[in-house]
TORKOL-4160 file (C-alpha; in steps of 0.2 Angstrom, whole numbers, padded with zeros to 4 digits, m for minus):
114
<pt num="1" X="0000" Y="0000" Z="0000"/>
<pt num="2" X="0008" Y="0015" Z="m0004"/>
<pt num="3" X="0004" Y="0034" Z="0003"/>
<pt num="4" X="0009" Y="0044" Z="m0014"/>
<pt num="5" X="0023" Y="0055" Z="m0014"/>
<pt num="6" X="0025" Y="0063" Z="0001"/>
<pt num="7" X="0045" Y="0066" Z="0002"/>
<pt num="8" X="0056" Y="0075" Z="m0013"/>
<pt num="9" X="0074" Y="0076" Z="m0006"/>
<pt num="10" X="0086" Y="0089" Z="m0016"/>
<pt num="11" X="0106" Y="0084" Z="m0016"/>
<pt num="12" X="0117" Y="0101" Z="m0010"/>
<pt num="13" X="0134" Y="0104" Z="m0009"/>
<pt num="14" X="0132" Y="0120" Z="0002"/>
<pt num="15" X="0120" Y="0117" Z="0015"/>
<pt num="16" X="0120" Y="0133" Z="0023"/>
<pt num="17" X="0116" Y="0142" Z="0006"/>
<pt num="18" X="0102" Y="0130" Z="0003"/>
<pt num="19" X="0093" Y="0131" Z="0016"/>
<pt num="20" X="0093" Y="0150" Z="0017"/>
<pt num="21" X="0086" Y="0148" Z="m0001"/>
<pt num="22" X="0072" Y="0136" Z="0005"/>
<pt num="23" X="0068" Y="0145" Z="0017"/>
<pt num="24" X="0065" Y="0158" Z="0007"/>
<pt num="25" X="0056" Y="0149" Z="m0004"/>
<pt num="26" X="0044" Y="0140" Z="0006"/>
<pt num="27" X="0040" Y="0154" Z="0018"/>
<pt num="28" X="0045" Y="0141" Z="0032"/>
<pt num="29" X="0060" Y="0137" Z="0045"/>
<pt num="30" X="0066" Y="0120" Z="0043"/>
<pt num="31" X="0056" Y="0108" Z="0055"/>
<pt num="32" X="0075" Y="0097" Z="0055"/>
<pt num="33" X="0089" Y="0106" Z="0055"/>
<pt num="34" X="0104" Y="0097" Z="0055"/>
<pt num="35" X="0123" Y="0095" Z="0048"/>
<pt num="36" X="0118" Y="0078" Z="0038"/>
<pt num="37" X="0099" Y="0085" Z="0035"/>
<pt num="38" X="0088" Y="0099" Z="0034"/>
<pt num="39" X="0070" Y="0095" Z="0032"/>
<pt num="40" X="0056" Y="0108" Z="0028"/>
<pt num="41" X="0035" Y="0101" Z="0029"/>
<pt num="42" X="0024" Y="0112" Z="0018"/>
<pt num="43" X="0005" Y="0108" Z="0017"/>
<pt num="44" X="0009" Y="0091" Z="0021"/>
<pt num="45" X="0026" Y="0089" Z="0007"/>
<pt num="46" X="0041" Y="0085" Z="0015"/>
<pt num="47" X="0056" Y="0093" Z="0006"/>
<pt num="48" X="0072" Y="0088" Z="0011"/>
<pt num="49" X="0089" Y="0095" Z="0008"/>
<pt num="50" X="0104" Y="0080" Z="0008"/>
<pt num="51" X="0121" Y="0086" Z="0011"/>
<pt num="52" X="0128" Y="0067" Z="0008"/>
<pt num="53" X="0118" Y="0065" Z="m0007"/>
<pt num="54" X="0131" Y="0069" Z="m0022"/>
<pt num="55" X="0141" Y="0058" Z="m0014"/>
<pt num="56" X="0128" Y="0044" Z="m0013"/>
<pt num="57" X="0125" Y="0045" Z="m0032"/>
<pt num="58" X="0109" Y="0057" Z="m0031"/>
<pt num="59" X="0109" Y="0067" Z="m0048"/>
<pt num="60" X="0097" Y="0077" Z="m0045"/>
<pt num="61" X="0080" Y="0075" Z="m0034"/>
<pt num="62" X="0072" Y="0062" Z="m0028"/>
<pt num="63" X="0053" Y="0060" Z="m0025"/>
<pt num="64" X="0050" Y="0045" Z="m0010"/>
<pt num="65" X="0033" Y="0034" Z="m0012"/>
<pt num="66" X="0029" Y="0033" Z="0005"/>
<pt num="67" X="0026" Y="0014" Z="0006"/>
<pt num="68" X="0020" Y="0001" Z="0021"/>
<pt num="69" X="0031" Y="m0012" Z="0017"/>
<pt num="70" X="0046" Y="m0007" Z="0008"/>
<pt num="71" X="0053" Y="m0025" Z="0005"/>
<pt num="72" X="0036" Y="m0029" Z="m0003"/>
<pt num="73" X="0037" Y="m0014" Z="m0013"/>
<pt num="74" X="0054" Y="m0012" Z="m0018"/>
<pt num="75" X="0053" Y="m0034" Z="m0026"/>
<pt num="76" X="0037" Y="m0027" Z="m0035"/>
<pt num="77" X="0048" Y="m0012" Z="m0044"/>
<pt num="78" X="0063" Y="m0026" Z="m0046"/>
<pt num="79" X="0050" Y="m0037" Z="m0054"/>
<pt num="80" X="0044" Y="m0026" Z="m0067"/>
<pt num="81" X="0062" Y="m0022" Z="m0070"/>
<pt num="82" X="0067" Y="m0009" Z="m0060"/>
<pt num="83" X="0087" Y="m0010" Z="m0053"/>
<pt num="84" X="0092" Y="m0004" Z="m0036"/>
<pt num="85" X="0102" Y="0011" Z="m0031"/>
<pt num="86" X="0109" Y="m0002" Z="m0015"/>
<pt num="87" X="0100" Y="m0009" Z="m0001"/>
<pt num="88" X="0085" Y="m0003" Z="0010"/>
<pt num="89" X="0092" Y="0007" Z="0026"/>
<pt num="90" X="0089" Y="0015" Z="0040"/>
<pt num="91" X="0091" Y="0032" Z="0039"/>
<pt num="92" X="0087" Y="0039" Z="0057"/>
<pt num="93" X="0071" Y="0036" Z="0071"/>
<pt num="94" X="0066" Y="0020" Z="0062"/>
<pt num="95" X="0064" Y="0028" Z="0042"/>
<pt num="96" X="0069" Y="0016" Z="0029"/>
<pt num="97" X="0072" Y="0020" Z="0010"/>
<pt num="98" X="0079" Y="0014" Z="m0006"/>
<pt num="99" X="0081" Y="0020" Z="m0023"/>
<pt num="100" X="0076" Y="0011" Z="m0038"/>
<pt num="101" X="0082" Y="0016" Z="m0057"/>
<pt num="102" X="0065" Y="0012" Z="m0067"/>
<pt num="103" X="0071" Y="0006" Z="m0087"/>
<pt num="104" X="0073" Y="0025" Z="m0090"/>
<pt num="105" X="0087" Y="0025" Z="m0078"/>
<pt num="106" X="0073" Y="0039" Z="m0067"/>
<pt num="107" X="0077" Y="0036" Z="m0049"/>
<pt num="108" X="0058" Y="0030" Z="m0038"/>
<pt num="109" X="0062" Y="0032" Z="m0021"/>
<pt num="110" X="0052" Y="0023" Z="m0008"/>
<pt num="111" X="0049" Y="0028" Z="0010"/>
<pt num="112" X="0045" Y="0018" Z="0026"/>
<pt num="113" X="0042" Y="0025" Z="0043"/>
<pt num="114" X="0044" Y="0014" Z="0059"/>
């Protein structure tokens, strides 16, 4: 079962400069503000700013499915084709993600809270 897209997450090289930007943007102070993550809710969106990501292989944004079971979900996009971007982990208070390339080589995120 799958929630939509709830999460995009943006790779930045300058943090601080990002966020001042979002901020900016989105009319809103980060609800998560830290040195490996800045997070921002808007209207129920979650926008995310990932300091690690170029160096994780993001190219670009990513928009996260947010999912109920993410080993379910990720063998359905793997079935129809889709090649992971590494394994499902745990990225802090019990959220898991993954990123699959679809045959396009687009990236599908998918998002499981604890």
């Amino acid at each position: 079962m799958t929630e939509g897209i709830k999460t995009i997450i943006f790779p930045v090289k300058d943090l601080a400069k990002a966020k001042a930007l979002f901020s900016q943007l989105l009319g809103v102070e980060p609800y998560a503000d830290q040195a490996y993550y800045v997070g921002f809710k808007v209207d129920g969106q979650d926008i995310g700013l990932d300091p690690n990501g170029h160096r994780s292989g993001m190219t670009g944004p990513v928009a996260y499915l947010h999912v109920d079971d993410i080993e379910r979900s990720l063998q359905v996009l793997l079935d129809a084709g889709g090649e992971a971007q590494g394994k499902v982990r745990e990225v802090g208070g019990g959220r898991r993600i993954v990123t699959v390339k679809d045959a396009d080589g687009n990236p599908i995120g998918l998002l499981q809270d604890a």
